[in-house]
C-alpha positions, 0 to 999 in steps of 0.5 A: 588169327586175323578175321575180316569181316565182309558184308553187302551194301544193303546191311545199312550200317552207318559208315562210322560203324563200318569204318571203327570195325574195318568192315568190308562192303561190297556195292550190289548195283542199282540200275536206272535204264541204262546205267548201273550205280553202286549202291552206296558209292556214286547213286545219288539218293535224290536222283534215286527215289525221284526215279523210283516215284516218277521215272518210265522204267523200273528200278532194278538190282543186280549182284556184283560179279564173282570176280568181284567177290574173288578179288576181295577175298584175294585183297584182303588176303594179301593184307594179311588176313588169314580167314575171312567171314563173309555175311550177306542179305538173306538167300531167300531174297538174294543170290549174294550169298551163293555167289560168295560162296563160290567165290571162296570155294574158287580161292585157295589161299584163304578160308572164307566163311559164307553166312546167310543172314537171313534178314535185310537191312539194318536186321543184317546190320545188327548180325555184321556189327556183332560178328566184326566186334567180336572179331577185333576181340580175337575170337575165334570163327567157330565163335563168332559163327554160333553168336551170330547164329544165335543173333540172327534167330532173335532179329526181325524185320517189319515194315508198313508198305504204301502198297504191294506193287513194288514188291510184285514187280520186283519178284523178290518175294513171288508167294505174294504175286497173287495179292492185289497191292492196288486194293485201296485203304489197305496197308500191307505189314511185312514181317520178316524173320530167319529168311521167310516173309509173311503179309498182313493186310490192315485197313488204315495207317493208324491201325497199321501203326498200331498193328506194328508196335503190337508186333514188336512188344509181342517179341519181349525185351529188346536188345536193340531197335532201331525204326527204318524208312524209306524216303519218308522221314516223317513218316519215321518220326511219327512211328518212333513218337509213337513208340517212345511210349513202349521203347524210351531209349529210342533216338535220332540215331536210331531212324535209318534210312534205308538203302536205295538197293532195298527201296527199289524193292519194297517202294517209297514211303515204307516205314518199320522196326529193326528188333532184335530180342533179349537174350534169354541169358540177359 
């Protein structure tokens, strides 16, 4: 059975990746004041995150259109795929995993398989590489959905915030709109994991740093890691110096850039882990 492999633009995975796997992507849309760019395709970073730091009206996001999904769908039906999987940002964060599930419920001539990742960013990214290898590997979806869903309970996601504002602002996440992101000296830790988020609050970026690596060694043995930013490269090469000590196999191509359709959301400057956990059986 040929199985496509569909995802969302915010899974951050390189485009090498993306094309050795043959995985579809669909753009979400970033809006700055009155124009709407794809995120991925044609919204110019630089031009994005000076926006984001300076520009009068806030960032937004928005999901492509059911339509969108349905003509997808329908392409890669009518190039001979005959099942399709289609892996999107987790719900608690996104309606993109509700709109593909009606888009495939809408369409007759193909059967699509919604799958709710529960994380973001290169956390997702682990979760749609895995299912498009295994796909290429002739596995069946049975197979690879109880991989996946076995992928998707040992990832996590951690991120150091400048602050809480865009976070607020955004409503992405409404169980923090009573924390006060403009307190001083305090840097805001999210971690995120299986689609929930929790916050905490530590005093300075050192004990941040620290607090971070803590987390991530608390997990066990590492499958995967990969350290992410948002417009703060250095920031990144501090954090991944900081870990080599704990996680020697870390590289340059493990630091990724995070999407500008995740940045409008958690803001500039952020820096964290991707991880994903050993498994038990290795």
């Amino acid at each position: 059975m040929c199985i496509k492999i569909v995802t969302d633009s915010t899974c951050d995975l390189p485009k090498d990746v993306i094309k050795k796997y043959d995985i579809t992507v669909i753009p979400v849309y970033v809006n700055l004041g009155h124009h709407s760019y794809r995120d991925g395709v044609d919204l110019d970073r630089r031009e994005f995150y000076h926006h984001l730091q300076n520009g009068r009206e806030v960032p937004t996001t928005s999901s492509p259109s059911i339509e969108t999904f349905v003509q997808t769908y329908t392409n890669l039906s009518s190039n001979g795929a005959k099942c399709i999987l289609s892996i999107h940002v987790a719900s608690s964060l996104s309606g993109l995993y509700n709109i593909a599930s009606l888009a495939g419920k809408s369409i007759k001539q193909i059967l699509v398989n919604p799958f709710d990742a529960g994380q973001l960013s290169v956390g997702t990214g682990f979760i749609v590489e895995t299912a498009a290898k295994l796909a290429q590997a002739g596995k069946s979806v049975n197979e690879i959905v109880e991989k996946i869903s076995d992928i998707a309970n040992r990832t996590y996601c951690f991120a150091i915030l400048d602050n809480l504002n865009y976070l607020k602002r955004s409503g992405r996440i409404s169980q923090f709109k009573n924390y006060l992101g403009s307190i001083l000296q305090v840097k805001p830790i999210l971690r995120f994991h299986q689609g929930v988020p929790s916050i905490k609050l530590v005093r300075t970026n050192k004990a941040a740093i620290n607090n971070l690596i803590g987390s991530v060694r608390s997990l066990g043995s590492l499958e995967r890691l990969s350290v992410l930013h948002i417009d703060a490269p250095d920031k990144a090469e501090e954090l991944k110096q900081a870990a080599l000590k704990y996680f020697p196999k870390l590289s340059d191509e493990s630091v990724v850039d995070v999407t500008p359709a995740i940045a409008t959301h958690l803001g500039p400057g952020a820096v964290g882990f991707a991880a994903l956990v050993a498994s038990p059986t290795k």
